[in-house]
The first five atom37 places (N, CA, C, CB, O) and aatype in JSON, in Angstrom:
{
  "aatype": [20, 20, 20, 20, 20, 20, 20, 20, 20, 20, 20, 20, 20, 20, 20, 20, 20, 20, 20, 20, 20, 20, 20, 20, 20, 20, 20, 20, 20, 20, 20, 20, 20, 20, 20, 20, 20, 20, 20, 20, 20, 20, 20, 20, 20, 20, 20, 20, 20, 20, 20, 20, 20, 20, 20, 20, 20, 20, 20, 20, 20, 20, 20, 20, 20, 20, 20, 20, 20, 20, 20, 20, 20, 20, 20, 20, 20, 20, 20, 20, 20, 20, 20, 20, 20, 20, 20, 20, 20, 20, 20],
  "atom_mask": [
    [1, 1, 1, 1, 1],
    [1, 1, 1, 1, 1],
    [1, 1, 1, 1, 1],
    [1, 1, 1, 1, 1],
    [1, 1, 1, 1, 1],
    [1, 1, 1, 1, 1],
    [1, 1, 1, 1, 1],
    [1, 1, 1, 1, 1],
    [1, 1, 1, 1, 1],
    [1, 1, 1, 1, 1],
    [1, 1, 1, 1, 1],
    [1, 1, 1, 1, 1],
    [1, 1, 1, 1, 1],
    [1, 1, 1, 1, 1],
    [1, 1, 1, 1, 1],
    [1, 1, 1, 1, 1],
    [1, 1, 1, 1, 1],
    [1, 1, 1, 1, 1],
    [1, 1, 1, 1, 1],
    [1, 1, 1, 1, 1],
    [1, 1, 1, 1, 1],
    [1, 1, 1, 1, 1],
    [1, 1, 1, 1, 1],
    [1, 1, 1, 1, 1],
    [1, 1, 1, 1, 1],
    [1, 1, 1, 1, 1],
    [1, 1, 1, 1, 1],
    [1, 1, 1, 1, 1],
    [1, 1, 1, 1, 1],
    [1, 1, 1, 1, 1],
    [1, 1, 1, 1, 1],
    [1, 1, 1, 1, 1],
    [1, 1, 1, 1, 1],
    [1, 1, 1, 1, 1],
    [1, 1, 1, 1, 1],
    [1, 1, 1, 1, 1],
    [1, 1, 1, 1, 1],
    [1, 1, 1, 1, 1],
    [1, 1, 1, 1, 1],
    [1, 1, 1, 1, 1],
    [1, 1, 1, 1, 1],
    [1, 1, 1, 1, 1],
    [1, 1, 1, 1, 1],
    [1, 1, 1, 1, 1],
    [1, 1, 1, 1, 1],
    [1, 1, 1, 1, 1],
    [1, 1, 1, 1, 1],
    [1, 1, 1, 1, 1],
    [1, 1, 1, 1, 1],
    [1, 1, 1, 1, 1],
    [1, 1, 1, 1, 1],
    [1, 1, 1, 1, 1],
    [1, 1, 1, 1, 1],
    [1, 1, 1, 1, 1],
    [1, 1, 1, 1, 1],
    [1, 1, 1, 1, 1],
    [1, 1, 1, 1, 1],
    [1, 1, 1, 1, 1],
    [1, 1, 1, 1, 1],
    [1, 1, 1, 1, 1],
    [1, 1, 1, 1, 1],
    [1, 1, 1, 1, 1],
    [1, 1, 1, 1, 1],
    [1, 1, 1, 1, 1],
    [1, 1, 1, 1, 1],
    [1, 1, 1, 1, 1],
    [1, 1, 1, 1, 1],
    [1, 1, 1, 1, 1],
    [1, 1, 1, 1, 1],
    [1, 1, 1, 1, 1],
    [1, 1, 1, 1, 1],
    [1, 1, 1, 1, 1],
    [1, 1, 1, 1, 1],
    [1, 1, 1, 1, 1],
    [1, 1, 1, 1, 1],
    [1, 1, 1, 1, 1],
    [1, 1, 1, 1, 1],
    [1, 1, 1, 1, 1],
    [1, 1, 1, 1, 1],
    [1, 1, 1, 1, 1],
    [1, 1, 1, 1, 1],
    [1, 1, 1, 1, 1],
    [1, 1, 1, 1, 1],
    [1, 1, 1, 1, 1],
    [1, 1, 1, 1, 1],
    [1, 1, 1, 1, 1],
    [1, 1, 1, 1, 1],
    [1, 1, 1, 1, 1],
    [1, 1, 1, 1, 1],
    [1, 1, 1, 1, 1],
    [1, 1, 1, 1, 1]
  ],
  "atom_positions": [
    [[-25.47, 103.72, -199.22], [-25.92, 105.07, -199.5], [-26.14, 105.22, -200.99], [-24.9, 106.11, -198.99], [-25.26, 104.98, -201.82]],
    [[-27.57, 105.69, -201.36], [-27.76, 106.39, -202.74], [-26.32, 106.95, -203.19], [-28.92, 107.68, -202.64], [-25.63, 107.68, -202.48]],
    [[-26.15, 106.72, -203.87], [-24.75, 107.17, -204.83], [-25.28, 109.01, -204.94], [-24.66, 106.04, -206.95], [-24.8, 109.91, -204.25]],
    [[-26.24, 109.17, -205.88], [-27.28, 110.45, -206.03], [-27.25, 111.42, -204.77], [-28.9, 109.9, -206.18], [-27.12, 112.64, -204.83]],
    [[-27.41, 110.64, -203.63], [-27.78, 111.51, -202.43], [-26.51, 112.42, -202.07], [-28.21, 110.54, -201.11], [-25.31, 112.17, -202.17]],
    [[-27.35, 113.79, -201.54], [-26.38, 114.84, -201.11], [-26.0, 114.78, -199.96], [-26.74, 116.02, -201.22], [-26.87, 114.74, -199.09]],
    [[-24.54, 114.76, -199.56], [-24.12, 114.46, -198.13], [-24.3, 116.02, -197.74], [-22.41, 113.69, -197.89], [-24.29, 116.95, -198.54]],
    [[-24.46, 116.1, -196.29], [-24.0, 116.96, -195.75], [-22.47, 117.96, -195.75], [-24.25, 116.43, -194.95], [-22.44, 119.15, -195.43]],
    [[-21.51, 117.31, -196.09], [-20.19, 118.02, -196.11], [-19.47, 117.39, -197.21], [-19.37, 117.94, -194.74], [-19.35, 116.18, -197.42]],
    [[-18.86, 118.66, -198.08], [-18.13, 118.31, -198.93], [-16.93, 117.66, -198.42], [-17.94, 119.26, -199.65], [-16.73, 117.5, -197.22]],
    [[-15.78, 117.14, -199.77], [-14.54, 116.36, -199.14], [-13.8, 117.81, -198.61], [-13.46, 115.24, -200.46], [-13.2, 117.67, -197.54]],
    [[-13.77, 118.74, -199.03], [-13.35, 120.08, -198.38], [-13.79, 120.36, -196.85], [-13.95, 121.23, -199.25], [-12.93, 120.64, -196.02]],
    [[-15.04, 120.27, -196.54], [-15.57, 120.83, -195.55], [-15.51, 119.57, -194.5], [-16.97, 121.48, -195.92], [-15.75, 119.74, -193.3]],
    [[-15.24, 118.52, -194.94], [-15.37, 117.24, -193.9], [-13.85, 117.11, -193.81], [-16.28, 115.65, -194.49], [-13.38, 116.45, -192.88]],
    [[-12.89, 117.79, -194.84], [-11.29, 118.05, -194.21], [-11.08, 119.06, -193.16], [-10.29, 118.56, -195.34], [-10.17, 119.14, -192.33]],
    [[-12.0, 119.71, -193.34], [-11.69, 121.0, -192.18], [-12.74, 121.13, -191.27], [-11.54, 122.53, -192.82], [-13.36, 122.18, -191.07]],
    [[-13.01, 119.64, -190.49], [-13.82, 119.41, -189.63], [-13.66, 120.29, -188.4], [-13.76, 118.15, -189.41], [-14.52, 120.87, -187.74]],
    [[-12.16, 120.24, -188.25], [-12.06, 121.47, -186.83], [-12.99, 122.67, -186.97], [-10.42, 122.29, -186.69], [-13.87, 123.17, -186.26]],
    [[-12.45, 122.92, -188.14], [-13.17, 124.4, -188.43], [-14.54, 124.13, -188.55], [-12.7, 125.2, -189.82], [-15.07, 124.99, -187.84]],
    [[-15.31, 123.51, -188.99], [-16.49, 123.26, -188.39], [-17.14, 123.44, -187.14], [-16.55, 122.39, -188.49], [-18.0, 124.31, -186.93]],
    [[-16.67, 122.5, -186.21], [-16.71, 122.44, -184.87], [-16.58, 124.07, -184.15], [-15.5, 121.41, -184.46], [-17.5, 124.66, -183.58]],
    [[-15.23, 124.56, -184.37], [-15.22, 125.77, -184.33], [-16.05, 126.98, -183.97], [-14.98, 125.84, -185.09], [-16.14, 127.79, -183.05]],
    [[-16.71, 126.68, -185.3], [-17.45, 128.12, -185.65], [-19.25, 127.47, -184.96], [-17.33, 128.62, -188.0], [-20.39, 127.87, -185.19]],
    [[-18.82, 126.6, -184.27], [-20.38, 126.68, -183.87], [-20.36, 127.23, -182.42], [-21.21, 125.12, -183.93], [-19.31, 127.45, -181.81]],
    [[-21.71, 127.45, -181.85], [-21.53, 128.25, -180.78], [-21.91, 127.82, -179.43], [-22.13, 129.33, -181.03], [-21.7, 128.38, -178.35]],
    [[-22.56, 126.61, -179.69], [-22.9, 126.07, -178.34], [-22.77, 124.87, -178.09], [-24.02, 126.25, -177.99], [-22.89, 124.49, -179.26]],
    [[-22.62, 123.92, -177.51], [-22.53, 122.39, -177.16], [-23.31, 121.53, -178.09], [-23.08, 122.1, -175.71], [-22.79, 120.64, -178.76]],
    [[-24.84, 121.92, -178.12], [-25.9, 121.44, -178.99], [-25.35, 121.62, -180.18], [-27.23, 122.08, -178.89], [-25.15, 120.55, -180.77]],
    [[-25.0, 122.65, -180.81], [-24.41, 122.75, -182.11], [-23.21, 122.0, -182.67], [-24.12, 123.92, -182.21], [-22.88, 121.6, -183.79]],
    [[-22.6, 121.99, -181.19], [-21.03, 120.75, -181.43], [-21.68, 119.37, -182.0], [-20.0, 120.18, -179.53], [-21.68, 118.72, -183.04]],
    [[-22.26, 119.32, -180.57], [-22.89, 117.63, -180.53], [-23.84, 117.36, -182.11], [-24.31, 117.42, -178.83], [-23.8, 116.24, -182.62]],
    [[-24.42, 118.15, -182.6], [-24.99, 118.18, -183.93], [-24.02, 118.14, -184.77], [-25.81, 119.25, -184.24], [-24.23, 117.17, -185.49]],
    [[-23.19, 118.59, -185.05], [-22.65, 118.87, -186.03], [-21.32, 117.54, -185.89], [-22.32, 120.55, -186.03], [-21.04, 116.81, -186.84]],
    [[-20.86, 117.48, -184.95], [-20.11, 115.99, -184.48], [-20.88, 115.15, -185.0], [-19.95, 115.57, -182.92], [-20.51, 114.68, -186.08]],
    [[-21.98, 114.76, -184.51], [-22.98, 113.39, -185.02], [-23.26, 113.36, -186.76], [-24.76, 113.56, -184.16], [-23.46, 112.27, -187.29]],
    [[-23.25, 114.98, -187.8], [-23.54, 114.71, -188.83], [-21.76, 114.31, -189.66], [-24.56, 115.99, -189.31], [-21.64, 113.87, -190.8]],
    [[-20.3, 114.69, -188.48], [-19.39, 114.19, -188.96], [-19.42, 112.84, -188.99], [-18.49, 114.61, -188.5], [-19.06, 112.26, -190.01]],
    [[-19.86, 112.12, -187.87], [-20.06, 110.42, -187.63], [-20.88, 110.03, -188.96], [-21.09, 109.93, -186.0], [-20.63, 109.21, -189.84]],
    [[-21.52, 110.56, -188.87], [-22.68, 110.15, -189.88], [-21.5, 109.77, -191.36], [-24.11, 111.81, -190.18], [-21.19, 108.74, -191.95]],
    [[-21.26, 110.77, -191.44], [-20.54, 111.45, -192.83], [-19.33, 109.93, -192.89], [-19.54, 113.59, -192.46], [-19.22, 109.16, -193.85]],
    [[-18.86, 109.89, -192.09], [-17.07, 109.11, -191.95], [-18.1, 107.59, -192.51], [-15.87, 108.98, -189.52], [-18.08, 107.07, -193.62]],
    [[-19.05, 107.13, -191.13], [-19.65, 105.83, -191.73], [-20.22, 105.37, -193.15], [-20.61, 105.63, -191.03], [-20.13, 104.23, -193.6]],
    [[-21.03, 106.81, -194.01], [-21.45, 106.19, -194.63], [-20.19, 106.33, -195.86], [-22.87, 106.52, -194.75], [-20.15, 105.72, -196.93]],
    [[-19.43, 107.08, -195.45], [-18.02, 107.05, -196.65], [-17.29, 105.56, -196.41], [-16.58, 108.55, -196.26], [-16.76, 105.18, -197.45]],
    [[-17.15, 104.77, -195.46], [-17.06, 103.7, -194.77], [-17.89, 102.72, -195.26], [-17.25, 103.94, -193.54], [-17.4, 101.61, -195.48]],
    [[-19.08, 102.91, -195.47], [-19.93, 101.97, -196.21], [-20.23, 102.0, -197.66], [-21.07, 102.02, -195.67], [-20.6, 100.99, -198.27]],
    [[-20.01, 103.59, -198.43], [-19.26, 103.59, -199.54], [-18.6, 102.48, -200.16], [-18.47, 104.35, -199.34], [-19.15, 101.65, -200.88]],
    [[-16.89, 102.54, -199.7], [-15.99, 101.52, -199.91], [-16.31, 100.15, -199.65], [-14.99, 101.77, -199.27], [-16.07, 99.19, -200.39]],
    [[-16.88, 100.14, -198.54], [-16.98, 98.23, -198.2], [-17.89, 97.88, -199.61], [-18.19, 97.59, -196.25], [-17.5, 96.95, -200.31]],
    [[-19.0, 98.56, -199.97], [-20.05, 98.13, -201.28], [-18.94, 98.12, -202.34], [-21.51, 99.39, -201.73], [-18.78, 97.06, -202.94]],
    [[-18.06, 99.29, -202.68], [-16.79, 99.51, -203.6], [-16.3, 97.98, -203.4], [-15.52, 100.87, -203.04], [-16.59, 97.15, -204.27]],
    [[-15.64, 97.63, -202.37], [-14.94, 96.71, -202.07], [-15.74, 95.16, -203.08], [-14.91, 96.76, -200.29], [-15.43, 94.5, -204.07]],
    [[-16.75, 95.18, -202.17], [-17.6, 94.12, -202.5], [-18.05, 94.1, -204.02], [-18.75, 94.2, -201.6], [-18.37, 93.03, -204.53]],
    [[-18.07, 94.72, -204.39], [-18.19, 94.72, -206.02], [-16.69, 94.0, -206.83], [-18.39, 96.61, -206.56], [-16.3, 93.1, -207.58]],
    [[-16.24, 95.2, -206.01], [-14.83, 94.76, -207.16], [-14.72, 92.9, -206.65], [-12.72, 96.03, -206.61], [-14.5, 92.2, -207.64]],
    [[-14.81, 92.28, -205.63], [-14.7, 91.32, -205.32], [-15.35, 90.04, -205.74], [-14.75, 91.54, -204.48], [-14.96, 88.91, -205.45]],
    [[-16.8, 90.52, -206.74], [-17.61, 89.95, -207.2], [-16.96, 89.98, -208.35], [-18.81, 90.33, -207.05], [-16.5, 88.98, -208.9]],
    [[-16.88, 91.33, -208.84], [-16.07, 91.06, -210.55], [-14.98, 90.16, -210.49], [-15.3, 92.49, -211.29], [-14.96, 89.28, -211.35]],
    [[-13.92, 90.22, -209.5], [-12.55, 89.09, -209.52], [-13.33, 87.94, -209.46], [-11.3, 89.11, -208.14], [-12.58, 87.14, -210.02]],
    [[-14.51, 87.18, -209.09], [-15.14, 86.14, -208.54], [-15.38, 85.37, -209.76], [-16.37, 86.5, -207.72], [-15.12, 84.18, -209.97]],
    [[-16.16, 86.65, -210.85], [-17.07, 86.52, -211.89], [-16.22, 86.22, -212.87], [-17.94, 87.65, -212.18], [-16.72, 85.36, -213.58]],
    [[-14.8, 86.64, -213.34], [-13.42, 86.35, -213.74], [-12.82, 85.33, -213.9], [-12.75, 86.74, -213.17], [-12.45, 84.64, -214.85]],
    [[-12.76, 85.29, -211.97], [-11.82, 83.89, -212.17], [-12.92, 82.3, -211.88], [-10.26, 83.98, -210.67], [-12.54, 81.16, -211.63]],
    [[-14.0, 82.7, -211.99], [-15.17, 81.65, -212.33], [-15.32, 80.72, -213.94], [-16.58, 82.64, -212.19], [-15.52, 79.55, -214.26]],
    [[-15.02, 82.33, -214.86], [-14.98, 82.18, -216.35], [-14.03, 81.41, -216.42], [-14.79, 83.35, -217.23], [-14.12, 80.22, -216.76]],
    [[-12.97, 81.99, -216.11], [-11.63, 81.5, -216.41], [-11.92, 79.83, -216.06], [-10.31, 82.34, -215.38], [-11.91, 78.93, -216.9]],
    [[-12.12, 79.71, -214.98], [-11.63, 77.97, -214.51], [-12.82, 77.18, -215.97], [-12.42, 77.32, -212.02], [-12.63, 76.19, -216.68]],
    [[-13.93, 78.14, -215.91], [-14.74, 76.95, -216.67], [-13.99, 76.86, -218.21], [-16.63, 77.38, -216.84], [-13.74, 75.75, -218.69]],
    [[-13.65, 78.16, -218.97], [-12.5, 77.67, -219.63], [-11.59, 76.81, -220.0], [-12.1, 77.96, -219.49], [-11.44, 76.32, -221.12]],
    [[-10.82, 76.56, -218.79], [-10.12, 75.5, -218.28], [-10.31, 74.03, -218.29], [-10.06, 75.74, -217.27], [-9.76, 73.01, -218.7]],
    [[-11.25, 74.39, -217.7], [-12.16, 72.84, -218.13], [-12.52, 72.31, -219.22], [-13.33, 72.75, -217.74], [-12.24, 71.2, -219.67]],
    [[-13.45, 73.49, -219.81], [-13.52, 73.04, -221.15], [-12.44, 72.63, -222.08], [-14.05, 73.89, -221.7], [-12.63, 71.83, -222.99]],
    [[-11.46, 73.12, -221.85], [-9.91, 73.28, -222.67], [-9.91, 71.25, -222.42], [-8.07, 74.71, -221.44], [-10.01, 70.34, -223.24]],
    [[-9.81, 71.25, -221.47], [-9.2, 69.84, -220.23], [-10.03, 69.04, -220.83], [-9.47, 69.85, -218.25], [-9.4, 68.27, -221.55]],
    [[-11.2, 68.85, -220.89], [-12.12, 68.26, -221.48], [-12.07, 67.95, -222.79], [-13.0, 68.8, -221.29], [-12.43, 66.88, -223.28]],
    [[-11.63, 68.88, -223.33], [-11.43, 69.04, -225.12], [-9.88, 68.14, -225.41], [-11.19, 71.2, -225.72], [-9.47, 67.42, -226.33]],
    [[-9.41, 68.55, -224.29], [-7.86, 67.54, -224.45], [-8.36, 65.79, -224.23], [-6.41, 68.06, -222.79], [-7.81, 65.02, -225.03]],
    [[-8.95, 65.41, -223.61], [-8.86, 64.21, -222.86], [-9.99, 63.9, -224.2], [-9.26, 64.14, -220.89], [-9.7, 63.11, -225.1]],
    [[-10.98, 64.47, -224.15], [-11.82, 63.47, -225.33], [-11.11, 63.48, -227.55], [-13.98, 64.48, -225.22], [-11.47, 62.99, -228.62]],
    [[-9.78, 64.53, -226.9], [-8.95, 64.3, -228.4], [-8.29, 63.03, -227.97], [-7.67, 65.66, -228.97], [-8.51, 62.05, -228.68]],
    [[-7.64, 62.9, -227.09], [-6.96, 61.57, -226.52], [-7.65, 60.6, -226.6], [-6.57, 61.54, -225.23], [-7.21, 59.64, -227.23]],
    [[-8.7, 60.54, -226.13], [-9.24, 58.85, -226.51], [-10.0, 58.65, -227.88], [-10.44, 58.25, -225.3], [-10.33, 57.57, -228.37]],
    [[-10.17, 59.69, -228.31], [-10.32, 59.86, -229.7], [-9.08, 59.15, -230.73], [-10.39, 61.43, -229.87], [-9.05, 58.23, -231.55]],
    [[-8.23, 60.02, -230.24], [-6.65, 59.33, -230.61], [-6.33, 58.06, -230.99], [-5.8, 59.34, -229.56], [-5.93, 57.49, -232.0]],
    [[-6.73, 57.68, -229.44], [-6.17, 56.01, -228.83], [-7.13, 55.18, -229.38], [-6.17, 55.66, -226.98], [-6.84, 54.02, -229.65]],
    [[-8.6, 55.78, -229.67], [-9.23, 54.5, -230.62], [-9.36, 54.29, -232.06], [-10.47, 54.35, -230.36], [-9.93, 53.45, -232.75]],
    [[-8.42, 55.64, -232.34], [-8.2, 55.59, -233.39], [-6.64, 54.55, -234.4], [-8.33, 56.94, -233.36], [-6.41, 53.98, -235.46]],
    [[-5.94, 54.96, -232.97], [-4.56, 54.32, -233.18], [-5.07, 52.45, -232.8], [-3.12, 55.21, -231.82], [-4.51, 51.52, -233.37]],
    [[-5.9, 52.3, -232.05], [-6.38, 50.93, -231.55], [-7.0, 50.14, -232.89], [-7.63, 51.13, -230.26], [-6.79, 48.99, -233.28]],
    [[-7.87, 51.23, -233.47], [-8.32, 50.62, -234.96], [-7.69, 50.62, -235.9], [-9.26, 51.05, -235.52], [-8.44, 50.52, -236.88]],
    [[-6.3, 50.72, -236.27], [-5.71, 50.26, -237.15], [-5.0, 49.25, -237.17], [-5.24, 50.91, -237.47], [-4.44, 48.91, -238.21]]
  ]
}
């Protein structure tokens, strides 16, 4: 869902869904107004999963950096070491 886009029911008015339901007057009006609660719950539902999935990319994007770090670090150790050893070899 457009972030921008206007839902149908505020977090107020989608708390007091009874009262919704309620005040309508005929079946058609239930069944309408039920289907724009469905509506409402899923795309708050699909909200979070995108929420979810983001934040899951950033931990990804993180601990991606991090390992190559690591490596590099690891790398930087092992070529001081034989650096070392041919150095200690040439004397």
């Amino acid at each position: 869902m457009n972030p921008t886009a206007q839902r149908d029911f505020s977090p107020l008015e989608f708390c007091r869904g009874a009262d919704i339901l309620h005040k309508c007057r005929s079946c058609h009006e239930v069944e309408a107004k039920a289907e724009k609660v469905k509506e409402s719950i899923l795309e708050t539902h699909l909200d979070v999963k995108n929420q979810l999935i983001k934040n899951l990319e950033d931990i990804i994007d993180e601990q991606e950096a991090r390992i190559r770090n690591m490596d590099d670090f690891i790398r930087g150790m092992i070529l001081r070491m034989l650096l070392l050893s041919a150095w200690k070899c040439g004397k």
